[in-house]
C-alpha positions in Angstrom: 57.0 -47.6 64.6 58.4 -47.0 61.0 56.4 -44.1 59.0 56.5 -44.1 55.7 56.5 -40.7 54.3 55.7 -41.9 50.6 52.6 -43.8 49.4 52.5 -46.2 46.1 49.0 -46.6 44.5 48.1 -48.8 41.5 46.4 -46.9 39.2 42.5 -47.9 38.9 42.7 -46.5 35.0 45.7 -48.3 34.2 46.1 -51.5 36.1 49.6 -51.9 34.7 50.7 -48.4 36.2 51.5 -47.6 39.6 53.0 -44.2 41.3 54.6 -42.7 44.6 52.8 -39.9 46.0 54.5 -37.8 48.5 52.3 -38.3 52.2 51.6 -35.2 53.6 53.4 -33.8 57.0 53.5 -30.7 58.6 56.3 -29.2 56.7 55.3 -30.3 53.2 51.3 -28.5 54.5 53.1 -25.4 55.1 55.4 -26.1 51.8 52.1 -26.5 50.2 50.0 -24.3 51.4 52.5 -21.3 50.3 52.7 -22.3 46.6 49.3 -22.5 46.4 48.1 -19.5 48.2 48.7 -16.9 45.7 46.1 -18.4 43.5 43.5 -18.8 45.6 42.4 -15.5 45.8 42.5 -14.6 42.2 41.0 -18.0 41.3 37.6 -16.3 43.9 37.8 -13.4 42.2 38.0 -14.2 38.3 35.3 -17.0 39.6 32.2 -15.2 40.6 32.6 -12.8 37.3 30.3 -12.7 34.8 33.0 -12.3 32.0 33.8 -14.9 29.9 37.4 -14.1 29.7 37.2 -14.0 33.7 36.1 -17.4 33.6 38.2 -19.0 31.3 41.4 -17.3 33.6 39.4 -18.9 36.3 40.0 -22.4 34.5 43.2 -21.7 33.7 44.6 -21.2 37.4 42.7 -24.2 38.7 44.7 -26.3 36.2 47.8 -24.8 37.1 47.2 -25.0 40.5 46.4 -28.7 39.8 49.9 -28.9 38.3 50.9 -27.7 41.1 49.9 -30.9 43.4 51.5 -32.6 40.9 54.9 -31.5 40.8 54.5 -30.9 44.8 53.0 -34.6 45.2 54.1 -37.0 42.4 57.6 -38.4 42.8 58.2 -41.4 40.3 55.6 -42.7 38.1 56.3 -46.9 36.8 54.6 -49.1 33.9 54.1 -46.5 31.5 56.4 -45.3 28.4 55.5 -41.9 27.0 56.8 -41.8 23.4 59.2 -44.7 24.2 60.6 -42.4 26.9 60.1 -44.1 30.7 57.4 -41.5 32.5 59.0 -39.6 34.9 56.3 -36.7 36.6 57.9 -34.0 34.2 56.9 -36.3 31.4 54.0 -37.4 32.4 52.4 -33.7 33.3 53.6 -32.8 30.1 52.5 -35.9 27.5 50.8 -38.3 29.5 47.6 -39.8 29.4 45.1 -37.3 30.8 43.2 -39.6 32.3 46.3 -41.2 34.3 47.2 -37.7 35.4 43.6 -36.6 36.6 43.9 -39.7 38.9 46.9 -38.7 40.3 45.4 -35.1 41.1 42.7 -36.4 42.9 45.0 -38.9 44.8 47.5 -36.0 45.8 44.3 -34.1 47.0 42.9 -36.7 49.1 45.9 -37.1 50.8 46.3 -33.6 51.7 43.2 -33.2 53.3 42.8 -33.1 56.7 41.1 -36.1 58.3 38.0 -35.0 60.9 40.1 -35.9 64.2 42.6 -33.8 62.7 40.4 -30.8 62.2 39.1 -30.8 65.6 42.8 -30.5 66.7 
């Protein structure tokens, strides 16, 4: 058996663009999880208030937490020039087409989901 521990996807908003995606393992779960975890319970928090401020922090997180995956997940990007520059994650998180990166996001996520046979284990 050969695993592959990285995943490349064509993009479905930019057929010309493709990108790796790190595949998640145990380690890179816990590597995850512990970047992630000290937003979580501010994100509940500044959520359920009724302050506008509150909520707008609340938006702010998830978008950071959301760059999060990205820099956790992303690891070359191909088929795309930003500024005549070759993308590169950095770039990309930092220039790129929105659209393009929202993509990725929601890729990274699936992938770290558990599937059901692995939640009942």
């Amino acid at each position: 058996m050969n695993y592959e521990s990285r995943l490349t996807i064509e993009s479905g908003t930019y057929p010309e663009v493709s990108y790796t995606i790190r595949r998640m393992s145990f380690g890179r779960r816990i590597e995850l999880t512990s970047r992630i975890r000290e937003y979580g319970g501010r994100m509940r928090r500044l959520d359920a208030g009724e302050d506008l401020s509150e909520r707008v922090e609340a938006a702010l997180l998830s978008h950071e937490v959301e760059k999060l995956y990205l820099e956790w997940g992303l690891e070359e990007v191909r088929g795309i020039e930003i500024d005549g520059q070759a993308a590169t994650p950095e770039l990309l998180i930092e220039a790129g087409p929105e659209a393009l990166v929202r993509e990725i996001v929601a890729r990274i996520q699936a992938e770290c989901r558990l599937s059901e046979d692995e939640r009942k284990n």
